[in-house]
ZAMARGU-4260 file (C-alpha; in steps of 0.2 Angstrom, whole numbers, plus 5000, padded with zeros to 4 digits):
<rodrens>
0) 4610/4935/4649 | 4620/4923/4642 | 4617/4910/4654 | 4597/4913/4650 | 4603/4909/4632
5) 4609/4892/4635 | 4596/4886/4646 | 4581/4894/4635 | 4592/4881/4621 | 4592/4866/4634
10) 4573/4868/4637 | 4570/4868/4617 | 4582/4851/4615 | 4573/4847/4631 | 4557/4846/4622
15) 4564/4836/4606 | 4566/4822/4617 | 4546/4819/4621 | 4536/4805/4616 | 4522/4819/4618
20) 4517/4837/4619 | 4518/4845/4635 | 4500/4854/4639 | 4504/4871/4634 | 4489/4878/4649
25) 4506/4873/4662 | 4516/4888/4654 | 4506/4901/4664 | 4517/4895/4677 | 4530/4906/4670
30) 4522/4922/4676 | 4520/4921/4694 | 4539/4912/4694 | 4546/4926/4684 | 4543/4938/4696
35) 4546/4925/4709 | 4564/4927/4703 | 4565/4945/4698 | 4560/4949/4717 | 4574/4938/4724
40) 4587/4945/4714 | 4584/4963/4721 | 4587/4956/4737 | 4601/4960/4748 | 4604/4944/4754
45) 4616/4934/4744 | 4606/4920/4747 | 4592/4925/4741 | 4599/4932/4726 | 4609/4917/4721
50) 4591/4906/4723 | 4585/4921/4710 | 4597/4917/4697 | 4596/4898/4699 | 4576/4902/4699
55) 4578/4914/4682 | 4588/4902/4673 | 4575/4888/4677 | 4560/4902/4672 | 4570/4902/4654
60) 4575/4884/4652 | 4554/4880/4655 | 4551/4895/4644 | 4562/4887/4628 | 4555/4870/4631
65) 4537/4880/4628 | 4541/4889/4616 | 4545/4873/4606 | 4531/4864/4610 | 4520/4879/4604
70) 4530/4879/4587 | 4529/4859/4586 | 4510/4858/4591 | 4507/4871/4579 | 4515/4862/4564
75) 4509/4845/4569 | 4492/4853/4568 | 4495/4854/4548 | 4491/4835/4546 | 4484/4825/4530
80) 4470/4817/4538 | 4470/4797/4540 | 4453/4795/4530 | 4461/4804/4513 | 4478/4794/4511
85) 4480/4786/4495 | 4462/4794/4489 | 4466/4806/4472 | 4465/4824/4476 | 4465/4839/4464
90) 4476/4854/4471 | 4480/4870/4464 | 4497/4877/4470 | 4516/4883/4469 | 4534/4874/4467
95) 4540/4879/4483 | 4560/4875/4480 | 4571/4868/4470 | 4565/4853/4460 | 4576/4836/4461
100) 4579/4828/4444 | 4585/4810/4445 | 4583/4795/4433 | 4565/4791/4436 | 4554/4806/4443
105) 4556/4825/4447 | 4554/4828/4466 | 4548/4846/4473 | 4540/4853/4488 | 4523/4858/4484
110) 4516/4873/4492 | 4495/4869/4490 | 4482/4886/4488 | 4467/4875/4486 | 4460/4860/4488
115) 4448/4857/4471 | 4443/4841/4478 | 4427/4843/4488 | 4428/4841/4508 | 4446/4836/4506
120) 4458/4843/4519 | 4478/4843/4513 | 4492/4851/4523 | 4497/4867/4516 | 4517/4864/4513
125) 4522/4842/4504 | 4533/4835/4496 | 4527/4827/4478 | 4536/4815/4466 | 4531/4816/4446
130) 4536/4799/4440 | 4538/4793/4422 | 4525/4783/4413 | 4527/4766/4410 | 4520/4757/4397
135) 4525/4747/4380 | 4515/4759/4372 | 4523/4775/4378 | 4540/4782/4370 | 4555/4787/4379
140) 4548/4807/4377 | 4530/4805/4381 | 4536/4794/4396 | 4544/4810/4403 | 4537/4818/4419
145) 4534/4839/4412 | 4549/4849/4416 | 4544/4858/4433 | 4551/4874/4438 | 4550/4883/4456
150) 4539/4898/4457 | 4526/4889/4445 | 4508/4888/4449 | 4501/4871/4443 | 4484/4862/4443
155) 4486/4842/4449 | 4479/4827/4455 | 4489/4821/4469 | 4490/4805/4480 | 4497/4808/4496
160) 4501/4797/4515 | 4505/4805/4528 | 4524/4806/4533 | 4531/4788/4540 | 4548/4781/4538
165) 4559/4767/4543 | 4562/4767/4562 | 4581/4759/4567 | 4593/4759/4581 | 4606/4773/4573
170) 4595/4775/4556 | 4590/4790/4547 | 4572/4795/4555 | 4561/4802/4539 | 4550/4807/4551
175) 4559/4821/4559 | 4567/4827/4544 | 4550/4829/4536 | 4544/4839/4550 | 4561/4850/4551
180) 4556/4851/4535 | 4538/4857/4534 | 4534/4844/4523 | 4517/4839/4530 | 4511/4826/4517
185) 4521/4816/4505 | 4516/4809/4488 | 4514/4807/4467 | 4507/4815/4455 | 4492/4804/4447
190) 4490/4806/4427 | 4478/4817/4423 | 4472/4825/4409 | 4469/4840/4418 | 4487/4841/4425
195) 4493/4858/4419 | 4503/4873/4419 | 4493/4888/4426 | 4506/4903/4429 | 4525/4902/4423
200) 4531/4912/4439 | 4522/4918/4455 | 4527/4937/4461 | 4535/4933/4479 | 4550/4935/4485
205) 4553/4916/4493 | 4551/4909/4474 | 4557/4920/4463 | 4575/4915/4474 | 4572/4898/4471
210) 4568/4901/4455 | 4585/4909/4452 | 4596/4895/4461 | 4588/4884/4448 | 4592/4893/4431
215) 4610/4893/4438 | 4610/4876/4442 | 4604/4874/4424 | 4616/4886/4418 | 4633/4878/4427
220) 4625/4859/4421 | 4625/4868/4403 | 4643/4876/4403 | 4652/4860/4409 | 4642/4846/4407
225) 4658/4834/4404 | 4666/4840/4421 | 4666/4827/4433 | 4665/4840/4447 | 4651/4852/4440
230) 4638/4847/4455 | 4653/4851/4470 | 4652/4870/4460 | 4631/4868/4460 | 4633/4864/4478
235) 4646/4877/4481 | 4636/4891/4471 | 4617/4885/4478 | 4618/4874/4491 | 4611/4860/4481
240) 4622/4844/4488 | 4611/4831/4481 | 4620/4837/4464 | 4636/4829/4471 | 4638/4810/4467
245) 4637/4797/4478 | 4656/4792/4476 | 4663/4810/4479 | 4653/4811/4495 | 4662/4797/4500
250) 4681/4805/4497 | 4673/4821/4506 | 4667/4811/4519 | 4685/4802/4522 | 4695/4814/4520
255) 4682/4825/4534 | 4680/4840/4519 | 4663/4836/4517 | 4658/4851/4527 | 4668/4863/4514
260) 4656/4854/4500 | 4639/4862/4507 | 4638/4883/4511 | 4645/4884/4529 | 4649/4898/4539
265) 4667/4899/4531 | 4660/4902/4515 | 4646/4914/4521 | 4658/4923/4531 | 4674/4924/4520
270) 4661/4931/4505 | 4655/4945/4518 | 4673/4950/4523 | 4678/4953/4506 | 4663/4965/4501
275) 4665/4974/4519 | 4685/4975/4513 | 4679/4982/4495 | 4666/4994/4499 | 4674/5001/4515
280) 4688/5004/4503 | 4681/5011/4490 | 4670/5021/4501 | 4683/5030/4510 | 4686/5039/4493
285) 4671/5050/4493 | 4672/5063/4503 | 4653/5066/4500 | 4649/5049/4506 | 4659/5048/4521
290) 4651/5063/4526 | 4633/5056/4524 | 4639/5039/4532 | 4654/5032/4538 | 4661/5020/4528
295) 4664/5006/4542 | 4645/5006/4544 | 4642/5007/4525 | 4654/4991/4526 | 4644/4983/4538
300) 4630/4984/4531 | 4637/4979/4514 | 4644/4964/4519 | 4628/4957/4529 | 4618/4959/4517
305) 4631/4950/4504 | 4630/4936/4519 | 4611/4937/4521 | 4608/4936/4501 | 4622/4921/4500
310) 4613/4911/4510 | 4598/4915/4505 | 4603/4908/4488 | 4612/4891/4497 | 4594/4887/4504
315) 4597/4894/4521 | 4602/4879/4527 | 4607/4881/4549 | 4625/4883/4547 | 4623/4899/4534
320) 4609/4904/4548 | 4622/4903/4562 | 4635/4916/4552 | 4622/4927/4546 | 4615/4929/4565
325) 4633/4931/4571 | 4636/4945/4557 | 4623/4952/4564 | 4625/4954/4581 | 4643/4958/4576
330) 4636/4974/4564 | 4623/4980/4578 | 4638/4982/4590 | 4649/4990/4576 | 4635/5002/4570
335) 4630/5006/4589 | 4651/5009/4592 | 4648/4995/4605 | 4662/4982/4610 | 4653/4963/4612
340) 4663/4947/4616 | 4663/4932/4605 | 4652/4921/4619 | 4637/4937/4617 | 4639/4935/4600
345) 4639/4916/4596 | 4626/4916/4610 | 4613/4929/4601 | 4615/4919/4585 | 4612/4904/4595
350) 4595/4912/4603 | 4593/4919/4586 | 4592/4902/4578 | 4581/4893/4590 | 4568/4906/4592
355) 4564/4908/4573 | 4566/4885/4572 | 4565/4878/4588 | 4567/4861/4576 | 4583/4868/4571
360) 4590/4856/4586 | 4586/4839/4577 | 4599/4842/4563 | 4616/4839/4564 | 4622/4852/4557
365) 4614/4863/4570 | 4627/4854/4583 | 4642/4853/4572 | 4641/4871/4567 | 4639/4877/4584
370) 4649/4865/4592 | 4664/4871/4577 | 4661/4888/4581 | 4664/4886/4600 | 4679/4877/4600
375) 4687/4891/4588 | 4682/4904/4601 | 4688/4892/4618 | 4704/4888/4607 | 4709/4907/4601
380) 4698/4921/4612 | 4706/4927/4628 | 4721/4921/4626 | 4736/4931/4629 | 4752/4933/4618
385) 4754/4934/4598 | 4755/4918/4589 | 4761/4917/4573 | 4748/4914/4559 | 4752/4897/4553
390) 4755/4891/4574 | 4736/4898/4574 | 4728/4889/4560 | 4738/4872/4565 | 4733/4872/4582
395) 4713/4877/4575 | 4713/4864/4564 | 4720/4854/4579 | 4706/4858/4590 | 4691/4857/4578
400) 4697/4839/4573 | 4698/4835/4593 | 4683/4844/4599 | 4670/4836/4586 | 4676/4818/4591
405) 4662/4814/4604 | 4648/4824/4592 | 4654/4815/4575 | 4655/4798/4586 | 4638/4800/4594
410) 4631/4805/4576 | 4640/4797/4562 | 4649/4783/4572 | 4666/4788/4562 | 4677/4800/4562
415) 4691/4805/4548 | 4709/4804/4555 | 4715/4813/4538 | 4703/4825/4541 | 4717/4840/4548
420) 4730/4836/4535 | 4716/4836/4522 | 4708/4850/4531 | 4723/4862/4528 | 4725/4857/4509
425) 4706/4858/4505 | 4702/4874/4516 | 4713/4888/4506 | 4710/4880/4489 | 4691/4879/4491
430) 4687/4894/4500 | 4699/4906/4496 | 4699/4899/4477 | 4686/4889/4472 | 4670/4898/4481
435) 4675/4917/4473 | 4677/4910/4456 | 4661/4898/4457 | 4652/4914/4464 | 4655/4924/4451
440) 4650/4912/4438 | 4635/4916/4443 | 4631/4932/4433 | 4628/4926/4416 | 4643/4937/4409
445) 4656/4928/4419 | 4653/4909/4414 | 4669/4906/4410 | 4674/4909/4429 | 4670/4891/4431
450) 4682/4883/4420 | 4696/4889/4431 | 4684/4885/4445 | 4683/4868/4441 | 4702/4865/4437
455) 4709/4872/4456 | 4695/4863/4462 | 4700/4844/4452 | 4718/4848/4459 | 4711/4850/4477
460) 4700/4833/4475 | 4717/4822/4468 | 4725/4825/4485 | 4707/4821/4491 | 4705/4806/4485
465) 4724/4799/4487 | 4722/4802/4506 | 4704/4794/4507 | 4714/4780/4498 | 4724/4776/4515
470) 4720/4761/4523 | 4714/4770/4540 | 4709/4785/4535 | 4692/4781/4544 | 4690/4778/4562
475) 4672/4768/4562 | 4667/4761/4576 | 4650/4757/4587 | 4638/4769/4595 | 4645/4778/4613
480) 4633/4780/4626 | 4625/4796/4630 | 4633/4798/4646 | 4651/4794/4636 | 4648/4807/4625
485) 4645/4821/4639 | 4660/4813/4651 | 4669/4816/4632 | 4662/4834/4627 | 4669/4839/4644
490) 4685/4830/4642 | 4685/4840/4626 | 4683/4857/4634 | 4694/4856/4650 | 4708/4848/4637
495) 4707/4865/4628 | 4706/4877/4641 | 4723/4887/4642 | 4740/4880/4649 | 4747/4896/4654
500) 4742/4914/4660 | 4749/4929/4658 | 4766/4930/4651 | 4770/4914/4655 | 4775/4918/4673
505) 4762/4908/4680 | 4752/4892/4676 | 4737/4889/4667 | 4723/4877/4670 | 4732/4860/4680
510) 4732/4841/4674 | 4723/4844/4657 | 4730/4829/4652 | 4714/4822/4663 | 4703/4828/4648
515) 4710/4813/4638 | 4705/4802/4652 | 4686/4807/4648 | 4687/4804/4632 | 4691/4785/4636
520) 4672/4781/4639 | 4670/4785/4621 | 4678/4770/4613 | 4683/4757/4628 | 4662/4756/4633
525) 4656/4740/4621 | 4637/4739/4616 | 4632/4725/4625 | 4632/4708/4616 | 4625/4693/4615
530) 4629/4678/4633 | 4633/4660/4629 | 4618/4651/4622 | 4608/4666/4618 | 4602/4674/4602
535) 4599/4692/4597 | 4587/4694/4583 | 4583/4709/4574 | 4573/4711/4561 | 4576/4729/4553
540) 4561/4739/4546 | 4568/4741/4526 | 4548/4746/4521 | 4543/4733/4508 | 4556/4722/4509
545) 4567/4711/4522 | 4582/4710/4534 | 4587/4702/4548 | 4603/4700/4561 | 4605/4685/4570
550) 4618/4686/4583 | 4627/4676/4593 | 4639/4677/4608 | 4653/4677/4595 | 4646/4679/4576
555) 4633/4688/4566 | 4623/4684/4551 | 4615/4695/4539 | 4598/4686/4533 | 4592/4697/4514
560) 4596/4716/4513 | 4582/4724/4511 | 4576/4732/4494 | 4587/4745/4482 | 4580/4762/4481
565) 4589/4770/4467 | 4607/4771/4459 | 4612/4781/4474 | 4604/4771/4488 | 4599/4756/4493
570) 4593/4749/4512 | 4611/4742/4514 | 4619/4760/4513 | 4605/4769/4525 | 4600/4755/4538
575) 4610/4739/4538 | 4627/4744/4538 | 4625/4761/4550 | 4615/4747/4562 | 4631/4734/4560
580) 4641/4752/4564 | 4632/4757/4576 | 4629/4742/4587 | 4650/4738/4585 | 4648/4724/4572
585) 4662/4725/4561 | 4663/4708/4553 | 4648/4695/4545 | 4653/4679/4549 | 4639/4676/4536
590) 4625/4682/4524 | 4612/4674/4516 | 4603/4680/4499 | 4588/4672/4498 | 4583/4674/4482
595) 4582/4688/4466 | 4570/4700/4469 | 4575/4718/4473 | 4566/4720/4488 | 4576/4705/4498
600) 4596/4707/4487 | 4594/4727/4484 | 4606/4732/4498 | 4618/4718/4496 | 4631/4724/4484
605) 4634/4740/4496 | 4635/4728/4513 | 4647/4721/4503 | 4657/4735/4498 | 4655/4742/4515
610) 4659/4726/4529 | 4668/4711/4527 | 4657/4696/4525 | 4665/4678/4526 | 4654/4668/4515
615) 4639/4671/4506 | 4627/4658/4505 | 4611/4662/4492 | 4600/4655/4478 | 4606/4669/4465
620) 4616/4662/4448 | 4632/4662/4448 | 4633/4675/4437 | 4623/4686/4445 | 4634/4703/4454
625) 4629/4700/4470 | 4638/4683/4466 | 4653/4688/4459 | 4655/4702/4472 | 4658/4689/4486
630) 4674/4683/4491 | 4667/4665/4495 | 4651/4660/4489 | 4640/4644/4491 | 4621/4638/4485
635) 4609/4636/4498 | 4600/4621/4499 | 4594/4609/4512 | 4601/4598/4522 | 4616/4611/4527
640) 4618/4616/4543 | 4630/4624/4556 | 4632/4629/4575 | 4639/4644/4583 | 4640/4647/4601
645) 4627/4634/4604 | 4614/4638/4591 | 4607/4628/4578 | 4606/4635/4560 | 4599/4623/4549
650) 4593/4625/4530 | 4576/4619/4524 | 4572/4624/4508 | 4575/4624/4493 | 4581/4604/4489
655) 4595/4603/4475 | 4583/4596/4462 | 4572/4614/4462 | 4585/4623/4453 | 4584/4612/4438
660) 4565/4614/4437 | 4562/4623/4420 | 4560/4642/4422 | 4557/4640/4443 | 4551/4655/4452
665) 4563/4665/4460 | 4550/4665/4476 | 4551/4646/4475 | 4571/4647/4478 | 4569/4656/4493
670) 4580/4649/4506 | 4571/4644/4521 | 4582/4647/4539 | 4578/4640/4555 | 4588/4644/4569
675) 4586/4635/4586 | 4591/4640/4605 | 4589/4633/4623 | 4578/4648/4624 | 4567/4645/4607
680) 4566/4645/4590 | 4565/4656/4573 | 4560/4652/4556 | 4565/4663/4542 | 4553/4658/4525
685) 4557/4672/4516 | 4546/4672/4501 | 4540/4656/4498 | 4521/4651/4493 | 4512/4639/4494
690) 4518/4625/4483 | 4535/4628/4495 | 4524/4625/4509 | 4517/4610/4505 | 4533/4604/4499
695) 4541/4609/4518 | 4525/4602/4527 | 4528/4583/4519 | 4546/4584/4520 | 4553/4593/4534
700) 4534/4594/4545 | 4543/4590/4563 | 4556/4605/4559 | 4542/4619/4557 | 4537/4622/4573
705) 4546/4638/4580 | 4542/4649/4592 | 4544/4666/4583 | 4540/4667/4564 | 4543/4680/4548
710) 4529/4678/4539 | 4531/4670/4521 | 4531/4682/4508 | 4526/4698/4519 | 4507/4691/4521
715) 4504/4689/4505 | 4488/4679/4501 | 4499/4666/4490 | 4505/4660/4506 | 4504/4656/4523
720) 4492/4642/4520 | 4481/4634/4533 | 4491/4619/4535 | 4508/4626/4536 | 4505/4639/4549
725) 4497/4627/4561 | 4512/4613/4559 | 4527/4630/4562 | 4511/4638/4579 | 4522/4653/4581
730) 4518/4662/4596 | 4522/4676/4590 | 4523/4684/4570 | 4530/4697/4562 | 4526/4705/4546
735) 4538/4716/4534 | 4529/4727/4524 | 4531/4745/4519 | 4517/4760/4524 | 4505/4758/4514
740) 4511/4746/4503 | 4505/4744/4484 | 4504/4726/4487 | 4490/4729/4500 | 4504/4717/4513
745) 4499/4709/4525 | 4483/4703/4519 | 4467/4704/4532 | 4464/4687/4527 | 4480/4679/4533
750) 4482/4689/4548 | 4465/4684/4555 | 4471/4664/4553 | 4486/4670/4563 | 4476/4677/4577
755) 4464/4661/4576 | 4477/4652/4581 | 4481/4665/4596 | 4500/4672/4589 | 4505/4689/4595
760) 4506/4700/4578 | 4520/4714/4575 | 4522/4722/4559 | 4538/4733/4555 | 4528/4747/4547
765) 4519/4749/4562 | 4531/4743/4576 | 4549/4749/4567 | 4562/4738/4568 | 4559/4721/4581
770) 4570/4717/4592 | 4571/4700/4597 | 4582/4691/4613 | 4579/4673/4615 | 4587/4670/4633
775) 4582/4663/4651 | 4571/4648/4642 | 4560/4664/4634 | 4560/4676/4624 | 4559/4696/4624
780) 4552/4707/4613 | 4555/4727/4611 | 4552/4737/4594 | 4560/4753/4591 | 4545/4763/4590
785) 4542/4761/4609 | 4561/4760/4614 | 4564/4777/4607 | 4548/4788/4602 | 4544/4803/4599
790) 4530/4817/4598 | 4532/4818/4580 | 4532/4800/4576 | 4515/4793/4565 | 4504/4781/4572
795) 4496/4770/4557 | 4479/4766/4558 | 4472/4747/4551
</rodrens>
């Protein structure tokens, strides 16, 4: 059965690989091949039995990978239809889970019970956003979004888009976590003065929970809100990590503890055994209820249901999923006074998890908890011969660290080399200390629990932080491919496999050294790069904003970084420094910030605090902390140029005379970057308009004409005049604009003078990231959308 299991799971991760639902009509297929295979395996004939078992396990792999697609279709069905994004509509319904407080809005799912608009149709589970007002008129109290509590029922007027998110080589994908999710639609909340509270708290189960993981979020804010490590306790106590800062992140992340910080299966399991310990013990003290029931089932079902309602209360998040299935497997087959190894039970949890969320695959704590779990089990279960305790835990911490390499390189393109030092530190203090305490300051009689909480836990994160603090603490390196990582995970497993048998009398599995061999693949197989002469382009989709590599056989250039999102996060952090990462760029030979605005200088600062950059080369001030963040930093202007590797990087704009114009605009500083091959040319305008244009087109008129072009300011009508796009001819364009931008980019107008002239068009919000190879006196093309979709991915309409 267990066999069944794993290829049931292979035919559900089978599935989250399609660019497109499979027909579900082909699944009938199953039936007459079922019994294909259970008539074979009564045979007599070994052959014909083997054939029934290879036939079976095929029957359940075909059978997960449709049972997926009839979970995936089913939820892809509950769409926001193309005709009512960004139209105002009136719902009526619930705050499905814990709002998300930060310093402009309150973010919430949204579970809708009507539709008041007429003929409207709105997916039943999205995610909203109530923004402050805005205004010179409004004060800091009225400019306040309502304070929004889960389990209320609220009348609203919504806008809403459908889900779309930045597509990247080795980005986030917003997409799929929206559908994990459930979170059909997202949007804001429209001012209305028929906004309004309707019940304080609906009667069900699902929100009175969340209802309660708020008040004592609220309640831990409230008793420490001068602690520096309140939201590790929040986390700790309900699962919410987004109440963890950005910089602490980072130490956990370091150090490899950042799995302690959210409810794993430690946690859940660890609170289980000690209220199985408890009630078995006091159980076993009354004679009348020992009588009624044993007390090792009374303890068993004691301590699942401590693990079920802990979970329940961290959000119930895959890896509490996993323990709480294990548990109870593990409680059946003590209640039923059966024995069941450790591979039935993590495989039962494993069946457990896929059957009830098929989407559980796509996350990656799905694999890193399962993937954990299972080198515990090939580490410690069937081993014979006592070891002693401490011997035990060093050579788990030992084999975790190993085993997760491929998974945390394929994944995260880093991997913590601290991590078991800081592991056997952070584990005891945390879980042993830190959780019980934090957990029971969660009845309101014990709040006090959390000032000694708080003070092991301050203790822990010093040690934390002087280990992130090493120089190498952090292996980071570029993306493996997929073949390296399954050569690696194999490596992995035969390296743990047992070196002797028995009582040391005869010898265990031969040459595991081999195993280190196969992780080899992992870190010697380079992306491939750039050849003599040619030059990689790629212009990353950073929404409403821009960002582009430019690489070279032996150098890279960052061109603008993409807008800032928030305190926390900005497009360097999520998609230009995990692409340099991921495709092995460790260094910038160069950046440019073409000018002010957020939208092109937002990610900057965290490029820079992430990736050494040799010289910055912008129109800022020189005040300006992008500026004084650089280590060497130089005003563009024209007339400068440069080669590297037999490309041409020459800048155009702005003259030396623009920045003493009298207020200039910071569009009209943009600096203008062509770059020219053997293969053809690029030409990056940033934002300039059309004065800039005009002012190009008399001086520099010869040196427009490229081959491939960024539009000027996103397609904006204030540019891209007639004159300057016939003099640069691109035969090909491509727009950086955000889904559904409020700016309303690229404008029909200027694309349709684009098409007169016969360019090709791509625009990111459509096409994802472009990727651009100028090579063999040409040029190709790919965008990321094509190179990797996927059934759930959105497909714009304009």
């Amino acid at each position: 059965m267990q066999v069944g299991i794993l290829a049931f799971a292979l035919g559900v991760v089978l599935l989250q690989q399609q660019a497109s639902l499979p027909e579900i009509s082909w699944a009938w297929a199953l039936l007459p091949g079922a019994a294909s295979a259970f008539l074979l395996c009564r045979s007599h004939e070994p052959v014909f039995t083997a054939v029934g078992k290879v036939l079976f396990a095929a029957i359940f792999l075909s059978a997960g990978f449709f049972w997926a697609a009839v979970f995936a279709q089913s939820r892809l069905a509950d769409v926001l239809p193309h005709e009512w994004e960004g139209r105002d509509i009136q719902l009526i319904g619930v705050v499905a889970e814990l709002p998300q407080v930060n310093e402009n809005s309150v973010r919430f799912a949204f579970e809708v019970e009507r539709v008041l608009t007429e003929e409207a149709v709105v997916p039943a589970r999205i995610s909203l956003a109530w923004y402050k007002e805005r205004g010179k008129q409004v004060t800091a109290i009225e400019a306040a979004p309502p304070l929004i509590n889960a389990g209320e029922r609220w009348r609203i007027t919504a806008r809403l888009k459908r889900p779309h998110g930045s597509v990247n080589p080795h980005g986030f994908d917003f997409e799929q976590w929206a559908l994990e999710r459930n979170l059909r639609a997202t949007g804001y909340v429209r001012k209305d003065g028929e906004n309004m509270r309707l019940d304080e708290m609906v009667d069900r189960p699902a929100y009175q929970v969340e209802r309660l993981r708020q008040e004592i979020r609220e309640r831990f804010i409230q008793a420490s809100p001068d602690h520096a490590y309140t939201g590790v306790l929040v986390a700790l106590a309900v699962g919410d990590q987004r109440a963890i800062p950005r910089e602490q992140w980072q130490v956990f992340t370091r150090t490899g503890v950042n799995h302690l910080m959210s409810i794993s299966g430690l946690h859940v399991t660890m609170v289980s055994g000690l209220i199985f310990a408890l009630v078995y013990w006091l159980w076993r003290r009354s004679h009348h209820l020992t009588l009624w029931l044993p007390a090792r089932k009374a303890a068993v079902v004691a301590g699942l249901a401590a693990a079920l309602g802990y979970a329940l209360l961290a959000g119930f998040a895959v890896p509490a999923q996993r323990t709480v299935y294990m548990l109870g497997v593990v409680a059946i087959a003590l209640w039923l006074g059966r024995f069941t190894s450790a591979t039935a039970v993590l495989a039962w949890a494993l069946l457990a998890v896929i059957l009830l969320d098929p989407l559980a695959v796509l996350s990656a704590g799905f694999w890193l908890s399962f993937g954990a779990i299972a080198v515990i089990m090939l580490t410690s279960a069937g081993r014979i011969g006592k070891m002693h305790w401490l011997s035990g835990w060093a050579r788990i911490q030992w084999a975790i660290t190993l085993g997760l390499i491929p998974l945390l390189l394929a994944m995260f393109q880093q991997i913590s080399l601290v991590s078991p030092i800081a592991n056997a530190v952070a584990i005891p203090l945390v879980s042993l200390v830190v959780v019980p305490l934090t957990l029971l300051a969660t009845f309101p009689p014990l709040d006090f629990m959390l000032l000694p909480a708080h003070w092991v836990l301050s203790v822990c994160m010093e040690a934390m932080r002087w280990m992130s603090d090493v120089p190498q603490a952090v292996w980071s390196q570029h993306a493996p491919p997929a073949w390296a990582v399954a050569t690696g995970v194999a490596g992995i497993f035969w390296m743990l496999l047992p070196g002797r048998l028995g009582l040391g009398l005869t010898t265990g599995f031969p040459a595991r050294w081999l195993g280190m061999i196969a992780l080899l693949p992992l870190f010697l197989v380079l992306p491939p790069k750039p050849a003599s002469g040619e030059l990689w382009l790629t212009v990353l989709d950073v929404g409403q904003g821009l960002a582009v590599v430019a690489r070279t056989e032996n150098h890279a250039l960052l061109y603008d970084t993409g807008p800032g999102f928030s305190a926390e996060a900005d497009s360097g952090s999520r998609t230009i420094v995990p692409f340099l990462r991921g495709e092995g760029i460790k260094q910038l030979d160069g950046m440019i910030v073409t000018h002010a605005d957020t939208d092109h200088s937002g990610g900057a600062l965290s490029v820079l605090e992430a990736v050494p950059v040799e010289w910055l080369v912008s129109s800022l001030r020189d005040d300006h902390p992008i500026q004084r963040a650089a280590s060497s930093g130089y005003r563009c202007r024209a007339g400068q140029s440069w080669q590297w590797d037999g490309i041409r990087f020459d800048m155009l704009h702005p003259l030396e005379q623009n920045y003493s114009e009298p207020k200039p605009k910071t569009n009209a500083l943009s600096c203008v970057l062509k770059i020219t091959t053997a293969h053809g040319s690029v030409l990056l305008p940033a934002d300039i308009e059309k004065k800039s244009e005009y002012q190009l087109l008399a001086r520099d008129g010869d040196a427009l004409s490229s081959t491939v072009l960024i539009a000027p300011h996103h397609g904006s009508k204030t540019s891209s005049t007639e004159g300057f796009i016939r003099q640069v001819n691109p035969r090909l364009v491509i727009f950086t604009v955000g889904y559904r931008n409020r700016f309303g980019h690229p404008k029909d107008e200027v694309m349709e003078r684009y098409r007169s002239l016969g360019s090709r068009l791509l625009r990111s919000d459509a096409d994802g990231a472009i990727l651009l190879r100028f090579a063999d006196n040409g040029f190709a093309v790919e965008t990321s959308r094509m190179l990797r979709r996927r059934y759930w991915q959105d497909i714009p309409q304009y």
